[in-house]
C-alpha positions as CSV (number, residue, x, y, z in Angstrom):
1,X,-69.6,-48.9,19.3
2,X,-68.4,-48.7,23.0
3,X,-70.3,-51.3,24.0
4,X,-69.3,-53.8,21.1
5,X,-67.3,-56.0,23.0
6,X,-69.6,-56.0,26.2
7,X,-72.9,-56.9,23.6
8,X,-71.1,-59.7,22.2
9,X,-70.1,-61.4,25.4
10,X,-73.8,-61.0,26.8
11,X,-74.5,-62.6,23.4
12,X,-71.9,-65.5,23.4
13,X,-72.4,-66.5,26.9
14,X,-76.2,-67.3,25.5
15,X,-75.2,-69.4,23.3
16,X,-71.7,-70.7,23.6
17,X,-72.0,-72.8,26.8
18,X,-74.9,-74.7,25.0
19,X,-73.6,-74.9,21.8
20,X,-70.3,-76.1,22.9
21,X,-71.6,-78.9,25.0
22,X,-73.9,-80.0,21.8
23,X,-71.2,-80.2,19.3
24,X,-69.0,-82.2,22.3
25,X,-72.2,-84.3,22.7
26,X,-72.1,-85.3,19.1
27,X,-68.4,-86.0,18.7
28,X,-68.7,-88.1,21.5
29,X,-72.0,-90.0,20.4
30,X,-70.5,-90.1,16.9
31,X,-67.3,-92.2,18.1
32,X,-69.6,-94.4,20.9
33,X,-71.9,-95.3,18.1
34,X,-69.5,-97.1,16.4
35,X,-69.4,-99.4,18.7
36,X,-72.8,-100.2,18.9
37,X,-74.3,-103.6,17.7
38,X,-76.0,-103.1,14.6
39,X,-74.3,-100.2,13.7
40,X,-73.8,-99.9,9.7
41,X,-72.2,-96.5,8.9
42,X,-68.6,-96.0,7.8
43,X,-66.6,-94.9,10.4
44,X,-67.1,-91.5,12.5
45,X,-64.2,-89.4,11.4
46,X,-63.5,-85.8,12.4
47,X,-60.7,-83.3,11.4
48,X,-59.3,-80.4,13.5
49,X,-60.5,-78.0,11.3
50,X,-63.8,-79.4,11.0
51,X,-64.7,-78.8,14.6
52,X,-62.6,-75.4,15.1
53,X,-64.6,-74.2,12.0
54,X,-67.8,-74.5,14.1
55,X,-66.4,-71.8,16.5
56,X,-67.0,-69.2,13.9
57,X,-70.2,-70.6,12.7
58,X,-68.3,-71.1,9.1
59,X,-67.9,-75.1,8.3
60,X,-70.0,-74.9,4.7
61,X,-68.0,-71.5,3.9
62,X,-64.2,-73.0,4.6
63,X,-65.6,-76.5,3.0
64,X,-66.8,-78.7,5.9
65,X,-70.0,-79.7,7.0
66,X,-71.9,-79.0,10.0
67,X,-71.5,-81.5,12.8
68,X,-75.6,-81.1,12.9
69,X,-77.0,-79.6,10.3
70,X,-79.8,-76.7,12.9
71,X,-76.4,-75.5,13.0
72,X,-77.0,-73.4,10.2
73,X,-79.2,-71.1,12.0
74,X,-76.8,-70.0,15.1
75,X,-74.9,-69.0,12.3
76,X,-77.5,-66.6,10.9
77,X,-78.1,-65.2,14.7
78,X,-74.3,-65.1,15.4
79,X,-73.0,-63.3,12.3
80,X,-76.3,-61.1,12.9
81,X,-75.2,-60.1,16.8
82,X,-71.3,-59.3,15.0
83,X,-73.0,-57.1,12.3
84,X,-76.0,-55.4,14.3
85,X,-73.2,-54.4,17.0
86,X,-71.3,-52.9,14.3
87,X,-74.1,-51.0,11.9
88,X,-76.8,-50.1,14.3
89,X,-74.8,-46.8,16.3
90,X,-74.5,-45.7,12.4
91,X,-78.0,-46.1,11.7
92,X,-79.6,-44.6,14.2
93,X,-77.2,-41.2,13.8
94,X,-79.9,-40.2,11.3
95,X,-82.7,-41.2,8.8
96,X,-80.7,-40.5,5.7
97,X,-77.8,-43.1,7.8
98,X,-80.6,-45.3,8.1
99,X,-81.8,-45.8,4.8
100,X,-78.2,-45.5,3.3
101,X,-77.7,-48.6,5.6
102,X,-80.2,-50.2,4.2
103,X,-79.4,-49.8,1.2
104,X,-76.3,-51.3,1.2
105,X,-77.0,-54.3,3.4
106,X,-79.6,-55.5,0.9
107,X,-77.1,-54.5,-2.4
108,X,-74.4,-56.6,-0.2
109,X,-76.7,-60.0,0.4
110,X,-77.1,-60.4,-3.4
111,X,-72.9,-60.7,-3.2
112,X,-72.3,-62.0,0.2
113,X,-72.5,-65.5,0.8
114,X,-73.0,-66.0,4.9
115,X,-76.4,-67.0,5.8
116,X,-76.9,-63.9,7.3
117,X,-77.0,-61.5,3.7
118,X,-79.9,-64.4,3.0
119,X,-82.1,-63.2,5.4
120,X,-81.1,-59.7,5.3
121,X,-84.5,-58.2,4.0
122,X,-86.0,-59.8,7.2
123,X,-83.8,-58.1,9.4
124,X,-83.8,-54.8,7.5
125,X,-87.9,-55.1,7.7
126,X,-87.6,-55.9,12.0
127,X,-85.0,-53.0,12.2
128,X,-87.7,-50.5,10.3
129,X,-90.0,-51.7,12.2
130,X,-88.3,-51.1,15.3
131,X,-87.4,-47.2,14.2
132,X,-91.3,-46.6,12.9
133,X,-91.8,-47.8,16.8
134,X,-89.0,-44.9,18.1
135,X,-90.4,-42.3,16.0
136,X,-87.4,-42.7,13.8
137,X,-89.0,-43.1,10.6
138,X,-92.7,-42.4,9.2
139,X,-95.4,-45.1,8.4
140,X,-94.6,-43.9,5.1
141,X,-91.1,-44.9,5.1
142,X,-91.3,-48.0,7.0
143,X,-94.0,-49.1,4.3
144,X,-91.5,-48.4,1.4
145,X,-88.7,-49.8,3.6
146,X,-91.0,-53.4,4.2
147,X,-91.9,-53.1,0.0
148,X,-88.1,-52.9,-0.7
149,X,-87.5,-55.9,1.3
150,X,-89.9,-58.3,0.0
151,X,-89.3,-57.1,-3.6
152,X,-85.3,-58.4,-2.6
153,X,-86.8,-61.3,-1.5
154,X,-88.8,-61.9,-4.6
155,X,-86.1,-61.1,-6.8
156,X,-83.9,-63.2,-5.2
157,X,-86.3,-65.9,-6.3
158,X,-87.0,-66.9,-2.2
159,X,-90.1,-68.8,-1.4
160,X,-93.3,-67.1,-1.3
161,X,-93.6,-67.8,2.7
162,X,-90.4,-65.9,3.3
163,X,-90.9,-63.0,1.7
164,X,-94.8,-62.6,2.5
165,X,-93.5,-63.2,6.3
166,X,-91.6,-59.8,5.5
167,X,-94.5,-58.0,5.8
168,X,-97.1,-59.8,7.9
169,X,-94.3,-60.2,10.9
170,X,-92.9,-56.4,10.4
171,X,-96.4,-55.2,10.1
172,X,-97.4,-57.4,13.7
173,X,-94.0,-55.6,15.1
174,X,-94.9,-51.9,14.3
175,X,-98.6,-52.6,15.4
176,X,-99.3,-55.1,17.6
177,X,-98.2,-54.4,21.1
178,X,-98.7,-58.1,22.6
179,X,-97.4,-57.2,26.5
180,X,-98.0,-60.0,29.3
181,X,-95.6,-61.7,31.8
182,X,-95.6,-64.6,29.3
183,X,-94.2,-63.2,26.5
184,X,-91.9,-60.7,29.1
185,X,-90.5,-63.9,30.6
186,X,-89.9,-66.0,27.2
187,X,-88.5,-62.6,25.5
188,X,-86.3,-62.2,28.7
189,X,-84.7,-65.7,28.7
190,X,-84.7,-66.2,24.6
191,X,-81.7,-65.5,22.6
């Protein structure tokens, strides 16, 4: 938890800058396109809050829409960075922190509407796999841990892809160990 604050900024000065200039990009494009021959729209209209609800990655949840709708998914990663700063010193105090953790994260995304509860069992399955990797839990556990997760996802009537992805990508995480300068560099220089 000391190193919150310092995790975040490396996080936000990923994707800030870039974000920024994308949702000044489209403001701008938005109000030049109206002046454009052949342009049939209504007119390009922004409020205040609208755009300073984008800093928080929360337009749909305060009742605006997303200036582009990809937006969507930096909210997942942001909201995930806030959360994973928080959780992961408690989880990794112990195995019984780990799976109380767990427990609770997935109970919370049937009642927690941010983007981020959605896709919780996903995390929860990369996290496992990521402890099975440190020795921190069994094969056993992270088995019954990946099971869990899907069975969320099932009941929580998400596609067939997503929750099958549960296992196949936390499965290639614990036991593929795909190394090469390629995948160094793009891991390196990725979000």
């Amino acid at each position: 938890l000391n190193h919150f604050f310092r995790f975040l900024a490396k996080r936000c000065i990923r994707i800030e800058p870039p974000y920024l200039l994308s949702i000044l990009l489209i403001i701008v494009l938005g109000y030049v396109s109206m002046f454009m021959p052949g342009y049939k729209e209504g007119s390009f209209s922004l409020s205040i809050g609208q755009v300073a609800s984008h800093v928080a990655y929360l337009p749909i949840h305060l009742g605006f829409e997303w200036l582009s709708p990809v937006y969507w998914s930096l909210e997942v990663e942001f909201h995930y960075y806030i959360l994973i700063a928080l959780i992961l010193p408690i989880m990794f105090k112990g195995k019984m922190w780990m799976m109380g953790v767990f427990a609770l994260l997935l109970l919370a995304s049937y009642s927690i509407p941010l983007y981020v509860f959605s896709y919780m069992p996903f995390f929860i399955a990369g996290i496992a796999a990521c402890a099975l990797r440190f020795d921190k839990l069994s094969k056993l556990e992270f088995g019954i841990v990946v099971l869990i997760c899907m069975a969320v996802s099932i009941h929580r009537d998400q596609p067939a892809a997503m929750y099958l992805s549960i296992g196949a990508t936390a499965g290639a995480i614990a036991w593929l160990n795909i190394k090469s300068k390629v995948t160094d560099f793009l891991g390196k220089i990725s979000f």
